[in-house]
C-alpha positions as CSV (number, residue, x, y, z in Angstrom):
1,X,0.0,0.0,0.0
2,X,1.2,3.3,-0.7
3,X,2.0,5.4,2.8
4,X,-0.6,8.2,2.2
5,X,-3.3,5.3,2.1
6,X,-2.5,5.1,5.9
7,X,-4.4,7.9,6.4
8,X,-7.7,6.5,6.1
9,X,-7.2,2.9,8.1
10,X,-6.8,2.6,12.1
11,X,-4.0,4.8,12.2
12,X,-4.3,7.5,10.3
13,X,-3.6,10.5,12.8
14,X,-0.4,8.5,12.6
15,X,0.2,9.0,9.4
16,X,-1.1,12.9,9.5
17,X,1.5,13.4,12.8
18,X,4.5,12.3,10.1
19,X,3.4,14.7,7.6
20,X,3.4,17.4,10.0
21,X,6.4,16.0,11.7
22,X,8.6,16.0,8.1
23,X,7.5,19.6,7.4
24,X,8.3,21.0,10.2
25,X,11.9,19.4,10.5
26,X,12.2,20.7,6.6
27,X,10.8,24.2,7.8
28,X,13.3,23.9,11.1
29,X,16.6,22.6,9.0
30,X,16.6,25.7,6.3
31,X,16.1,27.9,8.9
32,X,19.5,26.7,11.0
33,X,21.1,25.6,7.8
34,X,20.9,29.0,6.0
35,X,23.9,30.3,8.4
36,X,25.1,27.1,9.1
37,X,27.2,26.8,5.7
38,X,29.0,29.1,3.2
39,X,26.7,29.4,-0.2
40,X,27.4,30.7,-3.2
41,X,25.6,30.7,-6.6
42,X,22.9,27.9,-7.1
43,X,23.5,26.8,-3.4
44,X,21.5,29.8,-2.5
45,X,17.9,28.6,-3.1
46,X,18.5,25.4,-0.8
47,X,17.5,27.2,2.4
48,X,14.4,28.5,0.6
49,X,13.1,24.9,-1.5
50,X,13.5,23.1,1.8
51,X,11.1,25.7,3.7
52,X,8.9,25.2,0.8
53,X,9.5,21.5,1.0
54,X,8.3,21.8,4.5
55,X,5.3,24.0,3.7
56,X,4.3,21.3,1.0
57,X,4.4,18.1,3.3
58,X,2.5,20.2,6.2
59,X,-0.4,20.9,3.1
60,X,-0.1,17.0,2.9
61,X,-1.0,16.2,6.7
62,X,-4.0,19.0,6.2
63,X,-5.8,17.7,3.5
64,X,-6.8,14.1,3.2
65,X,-6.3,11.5,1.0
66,X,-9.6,9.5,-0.2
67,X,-9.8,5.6,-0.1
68,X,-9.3,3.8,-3.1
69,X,-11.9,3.7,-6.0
70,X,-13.3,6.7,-5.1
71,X,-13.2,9.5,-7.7
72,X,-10.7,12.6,-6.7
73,X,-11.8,15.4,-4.6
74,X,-10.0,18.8,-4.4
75,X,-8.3,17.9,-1.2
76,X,-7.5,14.4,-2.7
77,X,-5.7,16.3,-5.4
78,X,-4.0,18.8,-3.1
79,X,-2.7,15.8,-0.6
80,X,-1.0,14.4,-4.0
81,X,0.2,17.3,-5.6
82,X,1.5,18.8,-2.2
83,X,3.1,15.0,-1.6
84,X,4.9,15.0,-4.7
85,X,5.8,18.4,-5.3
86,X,7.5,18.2,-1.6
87,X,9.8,15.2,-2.3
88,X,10.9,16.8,-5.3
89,X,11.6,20.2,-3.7
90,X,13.8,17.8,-0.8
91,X,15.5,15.8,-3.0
92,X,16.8,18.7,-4.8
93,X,17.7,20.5,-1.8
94,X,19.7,17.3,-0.7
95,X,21.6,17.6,-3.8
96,X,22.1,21.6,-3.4
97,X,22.9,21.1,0.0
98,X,25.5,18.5,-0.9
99,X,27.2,20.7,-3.4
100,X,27.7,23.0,-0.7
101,X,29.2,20.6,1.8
102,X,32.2,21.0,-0.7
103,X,32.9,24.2,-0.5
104,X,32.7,24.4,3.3
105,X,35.7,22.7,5.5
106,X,33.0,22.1,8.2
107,X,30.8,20.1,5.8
108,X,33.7,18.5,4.0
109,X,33.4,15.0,5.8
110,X,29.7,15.1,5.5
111,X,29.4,15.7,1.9
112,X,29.6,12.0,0.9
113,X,26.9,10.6,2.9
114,X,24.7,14.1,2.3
115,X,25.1,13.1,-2.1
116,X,24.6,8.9,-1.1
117,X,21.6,9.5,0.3
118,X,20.6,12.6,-2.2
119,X,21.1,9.8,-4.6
120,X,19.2,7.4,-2.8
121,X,15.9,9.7,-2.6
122,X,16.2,10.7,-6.3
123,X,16.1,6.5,-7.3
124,X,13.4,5.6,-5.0
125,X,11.5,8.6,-6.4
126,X,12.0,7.6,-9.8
127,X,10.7,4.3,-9.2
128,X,7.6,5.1,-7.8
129,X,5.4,5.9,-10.3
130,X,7.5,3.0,-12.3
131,X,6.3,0.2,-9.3
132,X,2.9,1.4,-8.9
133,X,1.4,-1.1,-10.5
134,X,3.5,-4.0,-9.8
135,X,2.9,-4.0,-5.6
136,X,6.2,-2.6,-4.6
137,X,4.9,0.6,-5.0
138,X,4.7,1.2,-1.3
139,X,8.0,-0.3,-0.2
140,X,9.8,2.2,-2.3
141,X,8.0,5.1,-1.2
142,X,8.9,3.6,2.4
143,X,12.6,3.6,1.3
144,X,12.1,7.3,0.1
145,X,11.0,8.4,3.4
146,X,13.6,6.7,5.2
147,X,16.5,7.8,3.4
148,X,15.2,11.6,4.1
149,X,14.7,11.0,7.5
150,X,18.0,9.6,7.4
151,X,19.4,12.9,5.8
152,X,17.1,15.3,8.6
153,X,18.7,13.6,11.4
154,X,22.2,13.0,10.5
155,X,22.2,16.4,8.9
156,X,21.0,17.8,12.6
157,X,23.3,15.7,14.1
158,X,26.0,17.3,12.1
159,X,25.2,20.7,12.8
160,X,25.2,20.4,16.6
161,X,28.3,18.7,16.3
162,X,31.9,20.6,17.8
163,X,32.6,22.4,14.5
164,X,29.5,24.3,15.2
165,X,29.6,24.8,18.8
166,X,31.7,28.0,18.6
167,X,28.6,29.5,16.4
């Protein structure tokens, strides 16, 4: 089943608390990251398509998704668009973000496992729409959510670590 399906069984506050829960660790990481590393050219817009990121996957918790086989409703279609639009707006943001680990000697160690799982999201993105009809649809989307989890808290690990006490 995909995740957003979730919503409407036995636990779907569940499902609405990890919406909420995503978006607001997108919303709080491009606020500490914008100052937490050196950007420069396309780096820039990072901060700002993760808050939006964030905004997009709190939309997603507000407005439902309907069971199966029943025709689309506005907030149906907002849930989906909001869902995808998000993940894209993340997984570019984990490659922008990468690019700048680079160019900053705090960041420099980090930079390898920020573009492994960058990569990661992107493929399991990619092959969602491609699984959908073959049962793994779900699983993937599972994977997707893990590996940016993944990058949220080892990217807020990072930035409480010692090079950033002195901030």
């Amino acid at each position: 089943r995909v995740m957003s399906e979730y919503a409407n069984g036995s636990h779907g506050q569940i499902m609405t608390v990890v919406f909420y829960a995503f978006g607001l660790s997108a919303l709080a990481l491009a606020y500490r990251l914008r100052r937490a590393i050196h950007l420069r050219g396309i780096t820039r817009s990072f901060p700002v398509l993760l808050a939006l990121a964030g905004a997009g996957l709190i939309a997603s918790g507000v407005f439902e998704v309907e069971r199966p086989l029943v025709p689309d409703s506005l907030e149906e279609v907002i849930h989906s668009d909001a869902s995808v639009a998000a993940f894209v707006l993340l997984i570019t943001s984990m490659f922008l973000f990468s690019i700048a680990c680079r160019t900053d000697a705090r960041w420099w160690r980090f930079r390898w496992t920020s573009t492994i799982l960058a990569v990661a999201a992107a493929v399991a993105a990619m092959a969602t729409p491609v699984t959908q009809q073959t049962g793994l649809s779900g699983a993937v989307q599972r994977f997707l959510s893990l590996t940016v989890l993944l990058w949220f808290l080892l990217t807020a690990l990072h930035v409480r670590g010692k090079a950033f006490r002195s901030m």
